[in-house]
C-alpha positions in Angstrom: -14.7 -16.5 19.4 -17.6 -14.4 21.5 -17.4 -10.9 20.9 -19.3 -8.7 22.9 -22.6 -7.0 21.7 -21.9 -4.0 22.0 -18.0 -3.9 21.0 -19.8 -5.6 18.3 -22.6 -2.8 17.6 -19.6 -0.3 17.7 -17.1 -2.8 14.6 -20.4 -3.0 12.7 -21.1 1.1 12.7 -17.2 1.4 12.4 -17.2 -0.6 9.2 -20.7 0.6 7.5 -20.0 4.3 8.0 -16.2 4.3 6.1 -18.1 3.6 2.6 -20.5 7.2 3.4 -17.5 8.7 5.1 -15.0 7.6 2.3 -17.1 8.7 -0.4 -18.0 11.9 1.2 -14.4 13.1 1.4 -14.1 12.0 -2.4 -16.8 14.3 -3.4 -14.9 17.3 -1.5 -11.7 17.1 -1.9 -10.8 14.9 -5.3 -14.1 14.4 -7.2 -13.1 13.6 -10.4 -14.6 10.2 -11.0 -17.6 11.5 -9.5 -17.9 14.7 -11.8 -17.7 11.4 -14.7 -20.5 9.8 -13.5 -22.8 12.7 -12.8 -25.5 13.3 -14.9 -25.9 16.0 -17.6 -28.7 17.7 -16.7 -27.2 18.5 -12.6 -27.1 21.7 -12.3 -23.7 22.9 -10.8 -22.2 20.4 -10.6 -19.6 21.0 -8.2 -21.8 22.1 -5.7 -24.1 18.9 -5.7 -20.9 17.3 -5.1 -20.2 19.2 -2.0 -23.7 19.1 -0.7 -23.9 15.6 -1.6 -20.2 15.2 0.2 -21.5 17.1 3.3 -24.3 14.8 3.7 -22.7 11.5 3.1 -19.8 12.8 5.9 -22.1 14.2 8.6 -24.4 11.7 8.3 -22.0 8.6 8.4 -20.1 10.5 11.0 -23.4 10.0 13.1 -23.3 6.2 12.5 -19.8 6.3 13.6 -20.3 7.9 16.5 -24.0 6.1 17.3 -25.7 9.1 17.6 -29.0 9.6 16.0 -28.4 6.4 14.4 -32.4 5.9 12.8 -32.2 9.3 10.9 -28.9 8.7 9.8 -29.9 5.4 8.3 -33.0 7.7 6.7 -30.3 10.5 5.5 -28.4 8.1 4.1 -30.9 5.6 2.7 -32.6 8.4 0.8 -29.4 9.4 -0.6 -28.7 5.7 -1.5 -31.9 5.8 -3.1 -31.5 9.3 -5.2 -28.1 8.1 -6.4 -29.2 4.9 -7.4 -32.3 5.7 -9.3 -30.5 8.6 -11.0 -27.2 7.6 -11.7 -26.4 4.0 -11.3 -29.8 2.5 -12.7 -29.4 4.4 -15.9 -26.1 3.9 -16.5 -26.7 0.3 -16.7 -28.6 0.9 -20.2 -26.6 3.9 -21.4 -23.2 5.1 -22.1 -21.5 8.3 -21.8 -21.2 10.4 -25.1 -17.3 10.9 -24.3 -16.9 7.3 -23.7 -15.0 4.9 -26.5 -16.2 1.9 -26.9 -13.7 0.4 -26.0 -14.1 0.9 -22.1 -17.9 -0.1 -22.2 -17.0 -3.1 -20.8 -15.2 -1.0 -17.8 -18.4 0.9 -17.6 -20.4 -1.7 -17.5 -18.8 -3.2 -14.4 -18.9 -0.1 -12.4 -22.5 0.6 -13.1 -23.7 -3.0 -12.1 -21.3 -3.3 -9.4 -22.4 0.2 -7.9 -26.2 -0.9 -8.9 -25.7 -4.0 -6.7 -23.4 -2.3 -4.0 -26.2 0.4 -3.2 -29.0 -2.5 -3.2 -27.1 -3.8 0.0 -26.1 -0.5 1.3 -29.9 0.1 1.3 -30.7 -2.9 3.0 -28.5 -2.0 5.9 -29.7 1.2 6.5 -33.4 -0.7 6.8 -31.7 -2.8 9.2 -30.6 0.4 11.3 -34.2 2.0 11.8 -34.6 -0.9 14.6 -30.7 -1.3 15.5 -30.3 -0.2 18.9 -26.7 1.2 19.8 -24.5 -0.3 22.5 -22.7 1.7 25.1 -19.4 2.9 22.9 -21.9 5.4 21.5 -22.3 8.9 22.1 -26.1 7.6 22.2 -25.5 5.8 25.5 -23.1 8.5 26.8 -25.9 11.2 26.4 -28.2 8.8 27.8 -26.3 8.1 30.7 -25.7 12.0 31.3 -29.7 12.3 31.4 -30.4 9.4 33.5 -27.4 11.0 36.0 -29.3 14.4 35.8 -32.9 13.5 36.6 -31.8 11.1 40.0 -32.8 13.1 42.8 -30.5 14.3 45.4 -28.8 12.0 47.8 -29.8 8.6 46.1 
């Protein structure tokens, strides 16, 4: 089965942005897990979660849509990055103080998992500084409104 390239561009965006925009509705409206997970010293920690929750929702929303696809993939890389250098690499070596021992092994699995998960995540959005969006994209909408606009009169 052939599918086309850029129905195909549009499944891949479809499919990548649900994690961002899945975990950015988490962190505003039911953040529980998250408010686990979050390190000590965060100040407010309800309001990182929002922020954090805007970001991952605008910007994945932008992959969704194709539209400023490159930053998006820097937005979200970054974030990727943050996250994964300050909450998933050190969980890997450490426990929480609340946490019995007998769910290390449960914590365990969610820090590696998430450790590995955010490797790939990362290498995706590498992938999307150089992806170039097909034309179910507000990109090539926009595009095609500008190219309309600048043909002279009569042609």
């Amino acid at each position: 089965m052939k599918i086309d390239k850029d129905l195909g561009d549009l499944i891949f965006r479809a499919l990548f942005c649900l994690i961002f925009i899945g975990l950015g509705g988490e962190h505003l409206l039911s953040d529980g897990l998250i408010m686990v997970l979050m390190p000590e010293w965060v100040p407010a920690p309800r309001l990182v979660s929002i922020l954090c929750g805007l970001w991952l929702s605008v910007w994945g929303g932008c992959l969704l849509l194709g539209w400023r696809v490159q930053i998006a993939a820097v937005a979200l890389g970054a974030f990727v990055i943050a996250v994964t250098l300050l909450v998933h690499f050190p969980g890997v070596f450490r426990y929480p103080p609340d946490l019995s021992p007998e769910s290390y092994w449960a914590w365990d699995i969610l820090q590696r998992t998430n450790l590995v998960k955010n490797l790939c995540l990362l290498g995706v959005c590498v992938h999307l500084l150089r992806h170039e969006v097909g034309r179910y994209s507000l990109q090539a909408y926009l595009d095609g409104l500008r190219a309309n606009q600048q043909r002279p009169l009569g042609s």
